[in-house]
C-alpha positions as a printed NumPy array, in Angstrom:
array([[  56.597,  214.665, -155.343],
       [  59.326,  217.163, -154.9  ],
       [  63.029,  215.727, -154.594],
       [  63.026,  216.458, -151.079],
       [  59.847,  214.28 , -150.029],
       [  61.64 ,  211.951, -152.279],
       [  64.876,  212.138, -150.431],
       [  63.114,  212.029, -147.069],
       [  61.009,  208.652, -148.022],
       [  64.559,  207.201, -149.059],
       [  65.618,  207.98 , -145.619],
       [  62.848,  206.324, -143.745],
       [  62.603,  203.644, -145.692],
       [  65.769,  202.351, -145.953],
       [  68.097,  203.986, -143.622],
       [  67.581,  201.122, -140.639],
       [  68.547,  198.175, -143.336],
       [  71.754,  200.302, -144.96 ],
       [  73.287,  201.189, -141.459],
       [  72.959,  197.44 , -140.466],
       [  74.514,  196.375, -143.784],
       [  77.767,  198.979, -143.013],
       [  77.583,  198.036, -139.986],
       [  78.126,  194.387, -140.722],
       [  80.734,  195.509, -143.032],
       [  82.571,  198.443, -141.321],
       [  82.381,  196.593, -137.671],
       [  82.333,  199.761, -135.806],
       [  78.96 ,  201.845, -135.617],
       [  80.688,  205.263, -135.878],
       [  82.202,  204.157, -139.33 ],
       [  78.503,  203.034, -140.436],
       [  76.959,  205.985, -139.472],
       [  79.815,  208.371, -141.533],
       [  79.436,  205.677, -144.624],
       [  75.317,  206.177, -143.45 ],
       [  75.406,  209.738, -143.976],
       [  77.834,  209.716, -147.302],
       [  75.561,  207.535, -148.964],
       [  72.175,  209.861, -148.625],
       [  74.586,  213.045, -148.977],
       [  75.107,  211.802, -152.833],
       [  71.09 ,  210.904, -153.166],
       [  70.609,  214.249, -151.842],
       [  73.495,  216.04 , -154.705],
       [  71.721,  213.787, -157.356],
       [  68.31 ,  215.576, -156.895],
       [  65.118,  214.953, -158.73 ],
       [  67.344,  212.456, -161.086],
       [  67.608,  210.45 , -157.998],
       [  63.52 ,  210.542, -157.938],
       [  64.162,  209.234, -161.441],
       [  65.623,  205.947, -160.394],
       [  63.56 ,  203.113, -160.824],
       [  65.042,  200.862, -157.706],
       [  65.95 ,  203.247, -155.191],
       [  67.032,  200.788, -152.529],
       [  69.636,  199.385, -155.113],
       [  71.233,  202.566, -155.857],
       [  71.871,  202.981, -152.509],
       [  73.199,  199.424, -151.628],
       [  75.477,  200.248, -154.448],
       [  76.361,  203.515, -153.523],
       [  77.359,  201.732, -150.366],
       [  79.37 ,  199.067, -151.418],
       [  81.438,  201.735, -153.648],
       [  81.812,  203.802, -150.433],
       [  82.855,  200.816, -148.692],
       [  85.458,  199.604, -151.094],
       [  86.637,  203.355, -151.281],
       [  87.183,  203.108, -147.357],
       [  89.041,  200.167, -147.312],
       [  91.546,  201.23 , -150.008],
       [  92.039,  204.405, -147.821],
       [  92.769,  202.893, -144.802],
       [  95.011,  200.258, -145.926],
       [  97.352,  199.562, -148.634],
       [  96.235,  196.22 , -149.301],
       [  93.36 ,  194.678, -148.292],
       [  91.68 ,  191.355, -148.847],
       [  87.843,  191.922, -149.565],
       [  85.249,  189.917, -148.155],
       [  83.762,  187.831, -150.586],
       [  80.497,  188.673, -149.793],
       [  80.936,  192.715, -150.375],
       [  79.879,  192.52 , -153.964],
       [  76.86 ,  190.441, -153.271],
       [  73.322,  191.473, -153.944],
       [  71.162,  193.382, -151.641],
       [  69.449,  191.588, -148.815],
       [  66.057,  190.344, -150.397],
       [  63.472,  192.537, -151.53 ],
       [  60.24 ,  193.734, -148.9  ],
       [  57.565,  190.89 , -148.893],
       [  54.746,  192.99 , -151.303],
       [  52.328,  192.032, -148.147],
       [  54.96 ,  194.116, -145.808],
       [  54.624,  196.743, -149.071],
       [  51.147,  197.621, -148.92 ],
       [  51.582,  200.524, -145.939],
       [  51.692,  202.909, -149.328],
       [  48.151,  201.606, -149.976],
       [  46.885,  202.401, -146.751],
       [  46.153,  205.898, -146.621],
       [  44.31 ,  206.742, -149.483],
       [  42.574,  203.184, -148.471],
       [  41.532,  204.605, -145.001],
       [  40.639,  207.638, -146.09 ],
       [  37.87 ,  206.426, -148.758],
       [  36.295,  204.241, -145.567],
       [  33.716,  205.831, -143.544],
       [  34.738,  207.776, -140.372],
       [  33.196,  204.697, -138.404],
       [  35.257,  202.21 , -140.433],
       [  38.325,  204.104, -140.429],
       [  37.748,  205.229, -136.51 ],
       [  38.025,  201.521, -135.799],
       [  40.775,  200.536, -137.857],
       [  43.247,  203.188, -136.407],
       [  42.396,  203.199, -132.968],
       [  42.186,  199.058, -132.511],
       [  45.195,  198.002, -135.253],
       [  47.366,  200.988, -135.798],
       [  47.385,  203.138, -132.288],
       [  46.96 ,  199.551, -130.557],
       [  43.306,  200.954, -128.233],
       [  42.075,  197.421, -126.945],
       [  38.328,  196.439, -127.951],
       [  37.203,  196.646, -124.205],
       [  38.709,  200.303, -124.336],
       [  37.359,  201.259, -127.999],
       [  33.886,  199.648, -126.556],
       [  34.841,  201.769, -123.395],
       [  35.038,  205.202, -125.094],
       [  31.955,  204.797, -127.716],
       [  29.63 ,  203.263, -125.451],
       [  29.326,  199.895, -126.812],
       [  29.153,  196.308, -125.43 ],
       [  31.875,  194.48 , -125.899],
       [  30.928,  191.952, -128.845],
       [  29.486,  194.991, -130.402],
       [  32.746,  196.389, -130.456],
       [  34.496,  193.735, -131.335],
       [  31.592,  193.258, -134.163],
       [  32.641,  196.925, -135.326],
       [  36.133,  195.781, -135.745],
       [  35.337,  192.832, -137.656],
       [  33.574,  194.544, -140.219],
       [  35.803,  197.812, -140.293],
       [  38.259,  194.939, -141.065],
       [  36.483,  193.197, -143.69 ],
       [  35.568,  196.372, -145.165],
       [  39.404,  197.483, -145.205],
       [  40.506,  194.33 , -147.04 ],
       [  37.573,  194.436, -149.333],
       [  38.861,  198.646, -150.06 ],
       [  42.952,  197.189, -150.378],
       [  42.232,  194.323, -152.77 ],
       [  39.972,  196.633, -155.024],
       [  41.472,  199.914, -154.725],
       [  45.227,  198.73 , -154.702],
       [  44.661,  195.73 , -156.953],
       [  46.062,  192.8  , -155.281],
       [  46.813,  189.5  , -157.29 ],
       [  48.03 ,  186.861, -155.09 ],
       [  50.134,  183.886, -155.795],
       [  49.742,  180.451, -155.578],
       [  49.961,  180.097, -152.112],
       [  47.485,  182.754, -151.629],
       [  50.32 ,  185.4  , -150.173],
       [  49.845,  189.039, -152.092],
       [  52.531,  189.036, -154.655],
       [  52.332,  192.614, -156.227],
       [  49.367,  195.455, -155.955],
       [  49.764,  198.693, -157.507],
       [  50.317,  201.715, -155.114],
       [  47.338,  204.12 , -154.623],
       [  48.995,  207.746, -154.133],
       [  47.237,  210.036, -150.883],
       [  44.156,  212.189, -152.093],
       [  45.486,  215.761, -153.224],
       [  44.051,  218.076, -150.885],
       [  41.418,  219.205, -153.198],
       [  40.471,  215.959, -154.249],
       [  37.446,  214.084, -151.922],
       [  37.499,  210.324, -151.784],
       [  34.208,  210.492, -153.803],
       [  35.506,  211.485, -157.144],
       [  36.929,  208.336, -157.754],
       [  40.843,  209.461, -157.899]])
């Protein structure tokens, strides 16, 4: 992945969450969306070593609070700092919420019936009396396709991505699948 992809997946990823924590900090949405725009500036002057960093979200919480505490000692010659700017990040992504990276590469080794299912019912939000509209299909056949395309997707995540769940039976890690090069078919078992 080149440092720009990288940079750009930093962006969307964590962009919403770091504006609402200067936000919360700065009170005033202008000042959030400077601090906003500092913080990715120095990702983006770091390069591929910021590809290198093993917890991206913390560097740039911390980048933050630095950028934070270097605002406040600019605009005033003595202020009292919350005690809660030093705190830890808000709380890691539930590893359920997580498993969009699997997804992809997941959909893409289903058939075109499976997959055609999957993204037009749960990810571009097609109702089953319009999906059984457009193919054809009765409406509990439909709804039957869905099922399995379903099934068949979970079945493809917990393999292919390796869940392990916790006691509770919530997914508690997987490991990410990367997308198929474009050279690569879904066949060859990469």
């Amino acid at each position: 992945m080149s440092s720009h992809e990288c940079h750009q997946r930093a962006w969307r990823q964590h962009k919403e969450e770091l504006r609402s924590f200067l936000m919360h900090r700065s009170g005033c949405a202008s000042d959030a969306d400077d601090l906003l725009q500092e913080v990715f500036l120095r990702a983006v002057l770091q390069g591929a070593d910021f590809c290198r960093v093993e917890n991206p979200r913390a560097w740039l919480f911390q980048v933050a609070r630095n950028l934070l505490v270097d605002r406040l000692r600019l605009t005033k010659e003595q202020v009292p700092l919350p005690d809660d700017l030093l705190a830890d990040a808000p709380p890691e992504i539930a590893p359920v919420d997580l498993l969009s990276h699997c997804l992809p590469r997941v959909l893409s080794e289903l058939s075109a019936e499976d997959r055609e299912a999957i993204v037009l019912c749960d990810i571009q939000g097609v109702t089953q009396k319009a999906f059984a509209e457009r193919l054809g299909l009765s409406l509990p056949a439909a709804k039957s396709r869905v099922q399995r395309a379903r099934l068949r997707l979970r079945s493809q995540l917990a393999d292919a991505c390796q869940l392990t769940f916790d006691a509770e039976g919530r997914v508690c890690c997987f490991v990410p699948r990367p997308p198929l090069d474009s050279g690569a078919s879904p066949s060859d078992g990469t």
